[in-house]
C-alpha positions in Angstrom: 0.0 0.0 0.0 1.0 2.9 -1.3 0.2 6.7 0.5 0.6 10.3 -1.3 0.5 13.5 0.3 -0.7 15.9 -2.8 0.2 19.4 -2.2 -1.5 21.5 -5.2 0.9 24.2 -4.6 4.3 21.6 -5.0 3.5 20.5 -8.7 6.2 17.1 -8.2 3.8 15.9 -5.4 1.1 16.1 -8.1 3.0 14.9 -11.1 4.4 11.7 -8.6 0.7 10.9 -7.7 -0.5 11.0 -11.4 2.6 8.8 -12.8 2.1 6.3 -9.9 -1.6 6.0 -10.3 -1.0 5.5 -14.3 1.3 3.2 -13.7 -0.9 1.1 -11.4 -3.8 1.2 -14.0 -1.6 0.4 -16.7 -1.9 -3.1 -14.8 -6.0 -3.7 -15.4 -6.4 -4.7 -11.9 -8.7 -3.3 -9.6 -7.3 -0.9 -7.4 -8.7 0.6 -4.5 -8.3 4.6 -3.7 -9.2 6.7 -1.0 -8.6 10.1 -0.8 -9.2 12.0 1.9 -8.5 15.4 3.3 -5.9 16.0 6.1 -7.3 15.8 9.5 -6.8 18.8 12.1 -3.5 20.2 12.2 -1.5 19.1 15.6 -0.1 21.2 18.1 3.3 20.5 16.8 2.6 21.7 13.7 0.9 25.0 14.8 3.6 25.0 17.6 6.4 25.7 14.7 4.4 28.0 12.8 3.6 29.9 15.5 7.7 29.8 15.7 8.3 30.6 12.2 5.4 33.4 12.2 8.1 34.8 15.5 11.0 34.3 13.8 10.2 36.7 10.4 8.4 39.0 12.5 11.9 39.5 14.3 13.4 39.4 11.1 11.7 41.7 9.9 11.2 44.4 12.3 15.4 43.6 13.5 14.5 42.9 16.6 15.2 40.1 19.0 11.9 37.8 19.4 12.1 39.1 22.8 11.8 42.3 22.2 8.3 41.5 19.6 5.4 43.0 21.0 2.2 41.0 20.7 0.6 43.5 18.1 4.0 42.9 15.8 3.5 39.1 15.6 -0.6 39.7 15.4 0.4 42.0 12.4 3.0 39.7 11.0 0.5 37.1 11.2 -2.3 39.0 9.5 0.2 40.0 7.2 1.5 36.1 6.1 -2.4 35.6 5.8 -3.1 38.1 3.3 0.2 37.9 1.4 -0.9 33.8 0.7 -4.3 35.0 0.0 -3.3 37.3 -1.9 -1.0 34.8 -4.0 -3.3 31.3 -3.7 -6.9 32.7 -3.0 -7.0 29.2 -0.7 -10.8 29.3 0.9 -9.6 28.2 4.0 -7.6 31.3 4.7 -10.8 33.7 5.3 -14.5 33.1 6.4 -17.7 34.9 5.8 -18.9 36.5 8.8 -22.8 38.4 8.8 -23.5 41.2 11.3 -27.2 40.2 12.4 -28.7 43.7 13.3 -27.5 45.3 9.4 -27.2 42.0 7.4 -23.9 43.2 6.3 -21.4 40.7 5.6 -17.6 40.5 5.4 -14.8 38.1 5.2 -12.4 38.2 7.8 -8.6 35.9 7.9 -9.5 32.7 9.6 -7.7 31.4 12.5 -4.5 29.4 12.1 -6.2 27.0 14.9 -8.9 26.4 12.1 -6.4 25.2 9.3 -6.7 21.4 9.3 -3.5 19.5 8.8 -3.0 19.7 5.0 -4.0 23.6 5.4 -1.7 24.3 7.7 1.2 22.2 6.1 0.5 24.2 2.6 0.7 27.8 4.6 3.6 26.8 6.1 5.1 25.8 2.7 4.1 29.4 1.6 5.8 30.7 4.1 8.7 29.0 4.2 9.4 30.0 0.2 7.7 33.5 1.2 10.7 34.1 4.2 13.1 32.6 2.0 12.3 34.9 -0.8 13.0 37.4 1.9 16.3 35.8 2.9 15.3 34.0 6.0 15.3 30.7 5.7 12.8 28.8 7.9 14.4 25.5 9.4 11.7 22.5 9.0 11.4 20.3 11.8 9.2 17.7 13.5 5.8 17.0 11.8 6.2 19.5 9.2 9.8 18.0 8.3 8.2 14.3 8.0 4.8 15.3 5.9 7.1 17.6 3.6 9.5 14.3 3.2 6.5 12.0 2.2 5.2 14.5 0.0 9.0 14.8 -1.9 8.7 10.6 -2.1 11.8 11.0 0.8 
């Protein structure tokens, strides 16, 4: 048994799914597929984004993280939002919200705690080639380091 993890935004996870599932029809057997979306993203995996989202928010204000005031990483984080929004237009980033007295209705940046796993791994792969782009590069490391191996075939 065979498990992919398709990111739409890394096209050789796509192109190593599509050759893989030729090559297994190629057979005329029947096959069974499931696909499925990621489940909630762990505490882990928020825990480092939460990091990295510290880490260019010090980079880019030159501070130490210690010295980041709250409202610096809540801007930097609003900021990463709207910059992948701005770049992807992913669904999961925002959510419709209706004020009940006027019927007026807005969409606001959705909570990172929100982002199921496969959400939260493909922001974090924005933002990874987002700080990088910026010259900091963003270490990977415990569940974001394994799901980013499977997806390379690693």
């Amino acid at each position: 048994m065979k498990e992919f993890i398709v990111n739409p935004i890394n096209e050789g996870t796509v192109q190593d799914f599509l050759h893989q599932l030729e090559e297994i029809l190629k057979l005329k057997e029947p096959v069974k597929i499931t696909m499925k979306k990621y489940t909630q993203s762990s505490l882990p995996q928020k825990a480092l984004l939460h990091i990295w989202v510290r880490e260019y928010a010090a980079y880019h204000y030159k501070k130490s993280i210690k010295e980041l005031s709250d409202s610096e990483q809540t801007n930097m984080k609003v900021t990463l939002k709207q910059r992948a929004y701005k770049e992807y237009g992913w669904d999961f980033l925002t959510k419709k919200v209706t004020n009940v007295e006027t019927g007026i209705s807005a969409h606001i940046l959705e909570s990172i705690s929100e982002y199921d796993k496969g959400e939260c791994y493909m922001f974090m792969e924005f933002m990874q080639d987002y700080c990088a782009a910026k010259g900091l590069i963003l270490e990977s490391s415990g569940e974001f380091k394994r799901l980013k191996d499977e997806s390379m075939g690693q």
